[in-house]
PAZAMI-955640 format. One line per 4 residues: number of its first residue (from 0); for each residue x, y, z of C-alpha. Coordinates in steps of 0.05 Angstrom, whole numbers, plus 32768, in hexadecimal, padded with zeros to 4 digits. Layout:
BEGIN
NUM = X,Y,Z  ... .
! end
This chain:
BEGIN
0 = 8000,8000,8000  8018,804C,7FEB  800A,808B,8006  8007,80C6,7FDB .
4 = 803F,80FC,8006  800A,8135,7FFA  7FDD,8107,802B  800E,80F6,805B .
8 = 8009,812D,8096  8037,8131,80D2  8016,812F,8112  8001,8161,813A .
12 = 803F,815A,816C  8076,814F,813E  8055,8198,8109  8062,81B8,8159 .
16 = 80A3,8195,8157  80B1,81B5,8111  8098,81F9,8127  80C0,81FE,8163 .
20 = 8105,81EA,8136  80F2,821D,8100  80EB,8252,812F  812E,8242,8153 .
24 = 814E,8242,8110  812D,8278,80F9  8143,82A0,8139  818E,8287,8134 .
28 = 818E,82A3,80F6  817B,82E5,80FE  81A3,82F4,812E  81E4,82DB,8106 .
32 = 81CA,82FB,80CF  81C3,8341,80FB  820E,8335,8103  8223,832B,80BF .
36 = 81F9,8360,80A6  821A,838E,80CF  825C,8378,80B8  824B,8382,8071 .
40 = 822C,83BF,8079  8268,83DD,80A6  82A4,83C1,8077  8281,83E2,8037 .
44 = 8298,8420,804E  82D9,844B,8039  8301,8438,8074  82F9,83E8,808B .
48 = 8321,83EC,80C8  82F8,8421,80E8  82C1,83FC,80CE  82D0,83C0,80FD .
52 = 82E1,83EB,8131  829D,8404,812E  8280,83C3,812C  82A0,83B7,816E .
56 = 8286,83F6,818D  823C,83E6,8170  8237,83A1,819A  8206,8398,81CB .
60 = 821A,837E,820D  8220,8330,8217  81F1,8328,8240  81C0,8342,8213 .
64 = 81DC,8323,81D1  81E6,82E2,81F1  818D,82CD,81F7  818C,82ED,81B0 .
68 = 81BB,82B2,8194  8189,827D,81B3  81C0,824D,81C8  81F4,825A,8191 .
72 = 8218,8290,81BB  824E,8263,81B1  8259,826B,8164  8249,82B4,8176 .
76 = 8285,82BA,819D  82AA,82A0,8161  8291,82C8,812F  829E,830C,815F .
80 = 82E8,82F2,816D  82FE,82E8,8125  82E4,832B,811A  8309,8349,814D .
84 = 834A,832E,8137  8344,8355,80F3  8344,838B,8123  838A,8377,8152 .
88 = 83B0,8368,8114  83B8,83B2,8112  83F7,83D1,811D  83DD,83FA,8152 .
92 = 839A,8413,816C  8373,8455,8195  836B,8457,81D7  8314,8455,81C1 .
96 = 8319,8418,819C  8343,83F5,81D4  8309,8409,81F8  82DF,83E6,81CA .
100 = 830F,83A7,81C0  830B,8397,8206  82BC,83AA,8203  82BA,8371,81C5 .
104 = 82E8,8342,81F6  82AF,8350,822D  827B,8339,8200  829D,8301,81E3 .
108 = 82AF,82DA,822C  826A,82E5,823A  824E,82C6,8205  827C,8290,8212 .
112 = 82A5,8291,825C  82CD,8256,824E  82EE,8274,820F  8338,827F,8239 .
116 = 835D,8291,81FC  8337,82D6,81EF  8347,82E3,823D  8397,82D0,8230 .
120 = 839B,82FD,81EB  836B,8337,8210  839C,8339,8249  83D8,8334,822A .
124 = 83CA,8371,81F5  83A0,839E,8221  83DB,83A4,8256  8412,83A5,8224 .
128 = 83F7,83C2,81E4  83BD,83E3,8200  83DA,83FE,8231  839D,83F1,8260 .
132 = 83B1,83C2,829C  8370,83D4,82B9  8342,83B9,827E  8374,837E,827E .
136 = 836A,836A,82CB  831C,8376,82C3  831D,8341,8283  8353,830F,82A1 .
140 = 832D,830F,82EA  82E7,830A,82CB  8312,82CA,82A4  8330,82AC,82E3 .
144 = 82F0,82AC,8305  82C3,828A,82CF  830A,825E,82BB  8325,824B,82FB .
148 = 834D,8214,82E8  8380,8237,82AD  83B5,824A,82CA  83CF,827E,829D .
152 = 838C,82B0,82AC  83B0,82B6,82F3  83EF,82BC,82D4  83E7,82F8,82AE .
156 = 83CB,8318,82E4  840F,830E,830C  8427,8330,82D2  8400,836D,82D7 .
160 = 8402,836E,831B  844E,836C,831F  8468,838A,82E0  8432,83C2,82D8 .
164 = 8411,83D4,831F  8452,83C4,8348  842F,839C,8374  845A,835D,8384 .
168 = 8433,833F,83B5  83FC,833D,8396  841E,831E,8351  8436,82EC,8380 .
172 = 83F3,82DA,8398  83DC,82CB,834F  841D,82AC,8331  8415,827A,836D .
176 = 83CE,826E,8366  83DE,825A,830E  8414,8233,833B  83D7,8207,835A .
180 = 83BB,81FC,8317  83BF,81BD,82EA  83E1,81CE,82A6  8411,81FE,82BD .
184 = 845D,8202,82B4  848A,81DD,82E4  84AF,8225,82F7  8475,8243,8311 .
188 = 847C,8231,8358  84BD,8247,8361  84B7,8288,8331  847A,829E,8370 .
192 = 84A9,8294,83A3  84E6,82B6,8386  84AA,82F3,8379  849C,82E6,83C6 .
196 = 84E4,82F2,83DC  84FE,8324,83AF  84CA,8345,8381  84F3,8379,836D .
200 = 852C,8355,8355  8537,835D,830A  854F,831C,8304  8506,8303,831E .
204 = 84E9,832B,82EB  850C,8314,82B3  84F7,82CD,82C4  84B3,82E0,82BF .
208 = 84BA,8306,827E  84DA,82C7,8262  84A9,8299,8277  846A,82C6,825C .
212 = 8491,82C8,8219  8492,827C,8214  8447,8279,821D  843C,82B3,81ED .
216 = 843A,829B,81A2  842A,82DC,8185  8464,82FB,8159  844C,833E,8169 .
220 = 8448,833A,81BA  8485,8311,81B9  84A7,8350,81A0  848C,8377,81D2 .
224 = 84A0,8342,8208  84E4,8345,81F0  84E8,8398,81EF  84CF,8394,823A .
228 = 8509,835D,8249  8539,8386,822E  8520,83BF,8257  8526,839A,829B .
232 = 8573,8386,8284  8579,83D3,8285  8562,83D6,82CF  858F,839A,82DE .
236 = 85CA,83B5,82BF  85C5,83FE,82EB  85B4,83DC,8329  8601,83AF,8325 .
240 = 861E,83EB,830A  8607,841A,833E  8613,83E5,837D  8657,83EA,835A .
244 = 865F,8437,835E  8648,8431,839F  8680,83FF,83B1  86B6,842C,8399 .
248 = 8697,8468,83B5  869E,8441,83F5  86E8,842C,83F2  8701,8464,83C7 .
252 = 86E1,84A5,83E8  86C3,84C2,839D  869F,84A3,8367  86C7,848C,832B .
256 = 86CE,84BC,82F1  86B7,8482,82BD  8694,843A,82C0  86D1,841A,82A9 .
260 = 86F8,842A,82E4  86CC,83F2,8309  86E6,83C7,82DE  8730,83E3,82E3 .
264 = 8723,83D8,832D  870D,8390,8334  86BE,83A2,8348  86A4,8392,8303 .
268 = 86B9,835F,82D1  86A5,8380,829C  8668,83B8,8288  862F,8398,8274 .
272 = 8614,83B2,822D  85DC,83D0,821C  85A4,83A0,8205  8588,83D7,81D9 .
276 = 85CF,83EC,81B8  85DF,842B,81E1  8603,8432,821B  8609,8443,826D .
280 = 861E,8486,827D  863C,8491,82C6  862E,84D9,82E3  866E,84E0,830C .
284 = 8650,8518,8342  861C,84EC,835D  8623,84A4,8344  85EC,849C,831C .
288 = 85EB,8469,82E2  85B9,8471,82A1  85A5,8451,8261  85B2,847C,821F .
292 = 857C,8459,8200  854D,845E,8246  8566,8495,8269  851E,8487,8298 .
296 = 8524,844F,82CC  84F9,8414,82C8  84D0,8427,830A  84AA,83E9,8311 .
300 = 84E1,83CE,8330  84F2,8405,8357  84C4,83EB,839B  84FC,83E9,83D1 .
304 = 8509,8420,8405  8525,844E,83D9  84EC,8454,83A9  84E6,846A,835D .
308 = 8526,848B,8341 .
! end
């Protein structure tokens, strides 16, 4: 026996069923469709990057975009992010639309909270591109508290806290806490306690700098992670210097005319170059050392007694 298909009817459950499934696609749809829309509209204009800057700046917030996507907040997320890395492949950015990266990064982890790699990039460029440590810590502790078991969420945050807000403790706190986490690197246990004893030792820092630029794959912030080592050489470098002056003040009675005459007189070895290709200039009235190429000091650092010089 045959059945013509123009008699066959679905029931009245499964036409709901059908309903129901048209409706969520229909919805789904719409709202990716809203997005690409937007994206079309926006790059048809003169100027494409500041039309994805703008489509940055035009999202809603995530907890409002995130019902409209009707469970696909997921692919949402994705979409959003590949967007936004048309816009960090630029050489270099306004402080407004690092405002409204870190606003697309806000969005983004809430449409999806376990997406740690848009916490790790977020942090890494807001503190050292951005210059914004503050939108960083907001981004990586909103991270660490919906990913508490990656350890390198905690670990940038030791970064900020030590390289950019000076506050060694605290750095500690977080370094040891990525420490307690499954994943991590064998050296972070004993890179929290070395920040515990002597968190203004160079040497300490230069540690940590080496062992963010091994988790960093990025050609672009690895350049930047290299400038900044290079920088706390320079701090290095004038601290043995200067304990040097200071020990031939001491024995001599006057501060030597030139750096070489610590080496003439057994308290150096040698002077260390300059990692930037300039030199270390001695002012022979008071005993201060400098950097031709960063005549500033790296203040950071400076968190002993004597304070910034």
């Amino acid at each position: 026996m045959t059945f013509s298909s123009r008699t066959q009817q679905p029931s009245h459950s499964a036409t709901n069923i059908l309903i129901r499934i048209g409706l969520l696609t229909a919805g789904c749809m719409l709202s990716l469709v809203s997005i690409v829309q937007l994206q079309r509209s926006l790059d048809h204009r003169t100027d494409r990057t500041i039309a994805q800057i703008e489509e940055l700046a035009q999202l809603p917030r995530g907890e409002y975009l995130k019902p409209a996507l009707l469970g696909y907040h997921n692919l949402g997320a994705d979409i959003l992010w590949l967007r936004l890395l048309q816009v960090l492949g630029k050489k270099k950015n306004t402080a407004d639309e690092y405002e409204w990266i870190f606003h697309a990064m806000d969005v983004i982890t809430t449409l999806d909270p376990q997406y740690d790699y848009v916490y790790y990039v977020g942090g890494v460029v807001l503190t050292n591109i951005a210059n914004r440590v503050d939108l960083s810590n907001r981004l990586l502790e909103k991270g660490f508290k919906e990913n508490p078991t990656v350890w390198n969420i905690p670990f940038l945050l030791g970064y900020n806290h030590y390289f950019i807000q000076g506050d060694a403790v605290k750095a500690a706190e977080y370094i040891a806490a990525a420490a307690r986490l499954p994943g991590g690197p064998a050296y972070l246990p004993g890179l929290a306690s070395r920040m515990y004893a002597e968190a203004n030792n160079p040497e300490t820092a230069l540690q940590f700098l080496e062992a963010l630029w091994r988790q960093t794959q990025d050609d672009g912030m690895r350049e930047v992670l290299e400038k900044r080592v290079k920088e706390v050489m320079i701090e290095r470098d004038i601290r043995l210097l200067e304990s040097a002056v200071n020990q031939y003040k001491g024995k001599q009675g006057h501060v030597p005319a030139k750096l070489q005459d610590l080496v003439t007189s057994g308290y150096l070895h040698q002077i260390p170059e300059e990692p930037f290709g300039g030199s270390y200039k001695l002012d022979s009235k008071i005993g201060k050392v400098t950097s031709s190429t960063h005549p500033d000091r790296l203040k950071v650092f400076r968190l002993d007694k004597q304070g910034s010089v």
